[in-house]
C-alpha positions, -999 to 999 in steps of 0.1 A, spaced: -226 -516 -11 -221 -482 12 -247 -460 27 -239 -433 -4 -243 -465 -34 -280 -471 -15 -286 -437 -18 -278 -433 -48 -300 -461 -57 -331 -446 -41 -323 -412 -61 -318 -430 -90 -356 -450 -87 -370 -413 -81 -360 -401 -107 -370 -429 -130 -407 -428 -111 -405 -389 -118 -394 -393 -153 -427 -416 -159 -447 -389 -148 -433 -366 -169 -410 -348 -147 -381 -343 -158 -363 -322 -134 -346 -346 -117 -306 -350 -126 -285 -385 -124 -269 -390 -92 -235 -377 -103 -250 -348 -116 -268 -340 -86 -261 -312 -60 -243 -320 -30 -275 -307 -11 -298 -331 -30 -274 -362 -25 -269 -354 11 -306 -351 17 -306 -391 2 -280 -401 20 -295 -388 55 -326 -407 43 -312 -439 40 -295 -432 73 -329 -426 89 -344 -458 76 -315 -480 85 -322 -469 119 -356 -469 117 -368 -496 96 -406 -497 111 -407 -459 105 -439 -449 79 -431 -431 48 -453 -400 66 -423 -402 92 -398 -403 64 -414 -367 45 -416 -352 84 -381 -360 92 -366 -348 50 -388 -316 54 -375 -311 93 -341 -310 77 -354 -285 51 -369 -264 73 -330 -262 95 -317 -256 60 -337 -226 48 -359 -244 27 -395 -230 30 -430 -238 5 -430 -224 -29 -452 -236 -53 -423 -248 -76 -391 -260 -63 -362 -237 -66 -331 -249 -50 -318 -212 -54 -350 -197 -34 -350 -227 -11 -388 -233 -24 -401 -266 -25 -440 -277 -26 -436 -305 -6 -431 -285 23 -465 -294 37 -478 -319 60 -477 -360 41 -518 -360 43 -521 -323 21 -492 -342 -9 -510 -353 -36 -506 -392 -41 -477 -393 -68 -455 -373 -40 -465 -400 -15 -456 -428 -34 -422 -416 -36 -422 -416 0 -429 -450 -2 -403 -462 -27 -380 -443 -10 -387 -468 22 -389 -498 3 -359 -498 -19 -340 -493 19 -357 -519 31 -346 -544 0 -311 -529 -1 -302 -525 34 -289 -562 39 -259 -558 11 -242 -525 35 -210 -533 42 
């Protein structure tokens, strides 16, 4: 497994966990932006070197990279804007944008050991 196949896994779970919530706005892997899968890939990057860090850490350190990007808050995400409403601090995200945070971590954590 590579850094990019554990990233892809993570997006992959997201999007399943989104779908189950009803949203459906969220694109398989190879349909993805190169944005959107780079954004993955430097979150699996973060957690590999970081495996203590909290998933609070994790959304500071994704909407730091935002922010360098041109992303901003928006009340609906718009990839063409650069809007996004999780652009705000982990404590104001509603719960279901949390627990992404924390599969996020977890499926690092499980996947991790098979990086070659």
């Amino acid at each position: 497994m590579t850094v990019e196949q554990l990233a892809q896994a993570a997006h992959e779970i997201n999007r399943a966990y989104c779908i189950s919530r009803g949203d459906f706005s969220q694109v398989q892997w190879e349909h993805a932006p190169e944005w959107q899968k780079s954004s993955a890939i430097h979150g699996v990057e973060f957690h590999i070197s970081h495996p203590t860090a909290s998933p609070s850490l994790s959304h500071e350190m994704w909407m730091k990279e935002k922010l360098e990007n041109g992303w901003v808050y928006g009340e609906e995400k718009d990839s063409a804007k650069k809007t996004h409403p999780s652009m705000v601090s982990y404590t104001q995200l509603p719960i279901e944008e949390r627990t992404k945070d924390h599969l996020f971590k977890q499926v690092v954590a499980s996947l991790k050991q098979y990086i070659h």
